[in-house]
Backbone as CSV, one residue per row, in Angstrom:
resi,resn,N_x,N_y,N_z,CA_x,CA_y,CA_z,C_x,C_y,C_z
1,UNK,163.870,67.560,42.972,165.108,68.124,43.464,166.039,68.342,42.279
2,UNK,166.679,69.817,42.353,167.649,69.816,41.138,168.935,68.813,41.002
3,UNK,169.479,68.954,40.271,170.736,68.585,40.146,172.030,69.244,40.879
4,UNK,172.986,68.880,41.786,173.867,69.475,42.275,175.182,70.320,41.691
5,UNK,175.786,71.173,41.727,176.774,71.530,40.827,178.024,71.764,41.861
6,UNK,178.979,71.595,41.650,179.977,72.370,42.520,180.584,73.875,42.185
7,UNK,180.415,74.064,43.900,180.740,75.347,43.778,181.842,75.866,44.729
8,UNK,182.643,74.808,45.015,183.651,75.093,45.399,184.505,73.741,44.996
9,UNK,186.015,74.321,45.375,186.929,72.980,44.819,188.120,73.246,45.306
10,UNK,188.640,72.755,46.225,190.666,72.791,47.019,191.152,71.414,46.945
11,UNK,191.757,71.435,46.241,193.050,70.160,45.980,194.155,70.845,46.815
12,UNK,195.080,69.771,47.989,196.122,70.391,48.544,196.854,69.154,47.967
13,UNK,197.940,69.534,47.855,198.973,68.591,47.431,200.371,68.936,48.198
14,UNK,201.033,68.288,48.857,202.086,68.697,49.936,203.282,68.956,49.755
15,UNK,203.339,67.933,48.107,204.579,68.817,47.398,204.299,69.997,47.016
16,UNK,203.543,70.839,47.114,203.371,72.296,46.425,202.963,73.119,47.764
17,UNK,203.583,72.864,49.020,202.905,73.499,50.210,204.177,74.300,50.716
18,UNK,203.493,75.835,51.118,204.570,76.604,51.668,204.858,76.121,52.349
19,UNK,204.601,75.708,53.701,205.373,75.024,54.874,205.827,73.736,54.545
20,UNK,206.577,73.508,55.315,207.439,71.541,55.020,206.356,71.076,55.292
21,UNK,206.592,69.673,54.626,205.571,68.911,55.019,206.449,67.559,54.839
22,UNK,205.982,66.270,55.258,206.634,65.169,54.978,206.121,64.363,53.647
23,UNK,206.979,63.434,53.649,206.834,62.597,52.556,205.409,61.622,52.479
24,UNK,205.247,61.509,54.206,204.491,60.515,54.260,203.021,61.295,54.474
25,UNK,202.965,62.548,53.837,201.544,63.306,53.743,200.807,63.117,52.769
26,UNK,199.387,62.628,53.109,198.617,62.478,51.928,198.026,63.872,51.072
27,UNK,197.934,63.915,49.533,196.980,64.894,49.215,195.236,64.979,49.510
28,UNK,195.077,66.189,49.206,193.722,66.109,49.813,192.834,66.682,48.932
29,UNK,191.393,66.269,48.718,190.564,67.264,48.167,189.418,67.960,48.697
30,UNK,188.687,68.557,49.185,187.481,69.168,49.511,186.467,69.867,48.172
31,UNK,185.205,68.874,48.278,184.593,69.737,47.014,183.092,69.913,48.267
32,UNK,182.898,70.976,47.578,181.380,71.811,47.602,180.257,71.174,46.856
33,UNK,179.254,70.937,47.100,177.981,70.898,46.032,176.851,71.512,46.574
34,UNK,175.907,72.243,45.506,174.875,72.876,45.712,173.703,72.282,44.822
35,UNK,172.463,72.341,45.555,171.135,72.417,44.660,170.889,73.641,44.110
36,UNK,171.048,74.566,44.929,170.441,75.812,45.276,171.476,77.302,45.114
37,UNK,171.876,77.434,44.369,172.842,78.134,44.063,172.817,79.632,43.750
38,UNK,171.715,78.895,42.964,170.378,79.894,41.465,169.777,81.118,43.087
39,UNK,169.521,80.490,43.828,168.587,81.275,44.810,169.382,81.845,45.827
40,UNK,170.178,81.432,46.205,171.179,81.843,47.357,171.762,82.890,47.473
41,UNK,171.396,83.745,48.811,171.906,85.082,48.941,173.436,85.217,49.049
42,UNK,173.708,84.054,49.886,175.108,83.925,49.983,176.268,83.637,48.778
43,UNK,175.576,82.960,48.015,176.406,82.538,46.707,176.502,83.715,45.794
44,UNK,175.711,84.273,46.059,175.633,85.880,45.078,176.870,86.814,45.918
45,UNK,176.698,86.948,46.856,178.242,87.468,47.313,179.249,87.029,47.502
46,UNK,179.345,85.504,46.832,180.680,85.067,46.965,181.332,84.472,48.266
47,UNK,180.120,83.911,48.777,180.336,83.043,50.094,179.402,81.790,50.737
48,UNK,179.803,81.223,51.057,178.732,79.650,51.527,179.208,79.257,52.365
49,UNK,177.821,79.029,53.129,177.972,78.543,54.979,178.547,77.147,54.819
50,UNK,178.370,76.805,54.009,178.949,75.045,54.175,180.416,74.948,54.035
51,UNK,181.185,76.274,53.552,182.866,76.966,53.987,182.724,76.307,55.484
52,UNK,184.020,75.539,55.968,184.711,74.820,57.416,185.279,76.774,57.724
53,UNK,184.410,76.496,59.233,185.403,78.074,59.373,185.624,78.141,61.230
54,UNK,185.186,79.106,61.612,185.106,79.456,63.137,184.006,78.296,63.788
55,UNK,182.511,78.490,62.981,181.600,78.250,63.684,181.093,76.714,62.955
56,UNK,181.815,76.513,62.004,181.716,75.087,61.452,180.932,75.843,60.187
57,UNK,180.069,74.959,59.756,178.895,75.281,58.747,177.945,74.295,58.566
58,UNK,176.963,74.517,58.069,175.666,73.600,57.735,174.730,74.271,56.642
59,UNK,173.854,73.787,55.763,173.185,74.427,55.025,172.268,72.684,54.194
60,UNK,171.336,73.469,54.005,170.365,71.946,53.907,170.171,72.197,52.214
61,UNK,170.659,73.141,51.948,171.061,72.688,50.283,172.790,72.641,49.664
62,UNK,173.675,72.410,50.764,174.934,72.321,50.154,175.787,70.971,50.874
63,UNK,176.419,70.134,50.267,176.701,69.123,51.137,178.381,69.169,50.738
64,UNK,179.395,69.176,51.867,180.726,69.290,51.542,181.733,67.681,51.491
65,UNK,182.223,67.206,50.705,182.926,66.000,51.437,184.932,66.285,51.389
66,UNK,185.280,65.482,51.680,186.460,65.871,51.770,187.051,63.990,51.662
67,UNK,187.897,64.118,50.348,188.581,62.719,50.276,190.236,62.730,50.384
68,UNK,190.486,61.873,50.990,192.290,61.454,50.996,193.160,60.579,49.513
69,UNK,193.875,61.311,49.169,194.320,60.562,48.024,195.562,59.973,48.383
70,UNK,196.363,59.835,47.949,197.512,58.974,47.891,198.960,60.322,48.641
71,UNK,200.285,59.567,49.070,201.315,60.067,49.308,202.471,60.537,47.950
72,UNK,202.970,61.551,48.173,203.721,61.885,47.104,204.474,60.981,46.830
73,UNK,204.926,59.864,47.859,205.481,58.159,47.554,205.028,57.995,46.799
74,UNK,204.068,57.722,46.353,202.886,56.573,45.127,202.993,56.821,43.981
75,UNK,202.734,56.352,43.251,202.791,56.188,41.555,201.791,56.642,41.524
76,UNK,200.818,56.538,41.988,199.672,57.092,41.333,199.326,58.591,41.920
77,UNK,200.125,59.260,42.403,199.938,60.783,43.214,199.458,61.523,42.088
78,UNK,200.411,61.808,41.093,200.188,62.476,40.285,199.045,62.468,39.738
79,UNK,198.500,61.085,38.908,197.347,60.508,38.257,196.073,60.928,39.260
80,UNK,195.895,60.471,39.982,194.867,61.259,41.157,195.228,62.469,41.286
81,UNK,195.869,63.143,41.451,195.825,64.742,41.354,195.166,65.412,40.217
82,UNK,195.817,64.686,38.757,195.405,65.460,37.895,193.916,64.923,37.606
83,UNK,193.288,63.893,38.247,192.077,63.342,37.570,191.085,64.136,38.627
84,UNK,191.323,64.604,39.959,190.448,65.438,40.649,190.663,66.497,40.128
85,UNK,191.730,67.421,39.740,191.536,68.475,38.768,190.998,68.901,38.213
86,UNK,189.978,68.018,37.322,189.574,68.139,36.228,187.870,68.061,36.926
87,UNK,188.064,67.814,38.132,186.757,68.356,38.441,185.855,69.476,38.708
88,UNK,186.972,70.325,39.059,186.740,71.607,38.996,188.157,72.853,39.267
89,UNK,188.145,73.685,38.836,188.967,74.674,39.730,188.363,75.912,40.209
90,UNK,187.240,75.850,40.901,186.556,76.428,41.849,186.778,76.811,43.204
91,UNK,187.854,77.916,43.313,187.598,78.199,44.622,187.912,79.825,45.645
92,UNK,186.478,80.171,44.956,186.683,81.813,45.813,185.214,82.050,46.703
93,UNK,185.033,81.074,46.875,184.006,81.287,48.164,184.667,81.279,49.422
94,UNK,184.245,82.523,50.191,184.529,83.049,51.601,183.781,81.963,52.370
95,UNK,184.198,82.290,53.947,183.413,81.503,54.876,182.617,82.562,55.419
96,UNK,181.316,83.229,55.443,180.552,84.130,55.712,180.731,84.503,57.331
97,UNK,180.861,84.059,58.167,181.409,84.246,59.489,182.724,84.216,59.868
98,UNK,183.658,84.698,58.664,185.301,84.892,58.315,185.137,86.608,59.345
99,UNK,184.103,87.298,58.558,184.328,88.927,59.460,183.908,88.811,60.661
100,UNK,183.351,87.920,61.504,182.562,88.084,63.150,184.176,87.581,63.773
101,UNK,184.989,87.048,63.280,185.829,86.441,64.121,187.309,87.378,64.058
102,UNK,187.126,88.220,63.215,188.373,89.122,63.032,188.284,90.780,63.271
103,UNK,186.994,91.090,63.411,187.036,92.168,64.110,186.615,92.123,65.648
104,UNK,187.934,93.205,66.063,187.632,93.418,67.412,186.250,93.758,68.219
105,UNK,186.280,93.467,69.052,185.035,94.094,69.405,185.183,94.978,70.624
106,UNK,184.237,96.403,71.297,184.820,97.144,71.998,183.145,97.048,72.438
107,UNK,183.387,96.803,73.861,182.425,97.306,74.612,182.337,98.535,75.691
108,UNK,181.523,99.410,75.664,181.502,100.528,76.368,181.848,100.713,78.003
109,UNK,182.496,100.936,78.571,182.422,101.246,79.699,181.339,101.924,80.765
């Protein structure tokens, strides 16, 4: 089995969020990893089923996790922000079932 790489990467941080948010909101990260990257039809156009979307996602070579860091309260917000940072700044993969859910659909009479 290869080695995994990431191929996606969203740090939210709530002090930097258009909408209000409270004090007592944690930051967040979501990373991507792939075996299979090299081969993937989807990754070549700039999209991966393991993207959270309409229909969820799954893919038996990409595994997603998603960790909670600290409140903009904490001393250590910053320090955890900038140390997941540095893991990647990866993130322009689509959710491939982004277009089934936004076009209309017209059935014939």
């Amino acid at each position: 089995m290869s080695e995994s790489k990431v191929v996606h990467f969203n740090l939210y941080r709530p002090d930097r969020s258009v909408f209000k948010s409270s004090k007592n909101d944690r930051s967040e990260v979501q990373i991507i990893t792939c075996t299979n990257n090299d081969n993937c039809q989807l990754f070549q156009r700039g999209e991966c089923a393991c993207r959270k979307g309409l229909f969820g996602g799954s893919c038996q070579y990409g595994r997603s996790s998603k960790q909670q860091g600290f409140t903009r309260r904490a001393r250590k917000y910053n320090a955890w922000c900038s140390e997941k940072k540095k893991i990647g700044s990866k993130s322009n993969l689509r959710n491939p079932f982004q277009n089934l859910s936004q076009k209309p659909v017209y059935w014939p009479v």
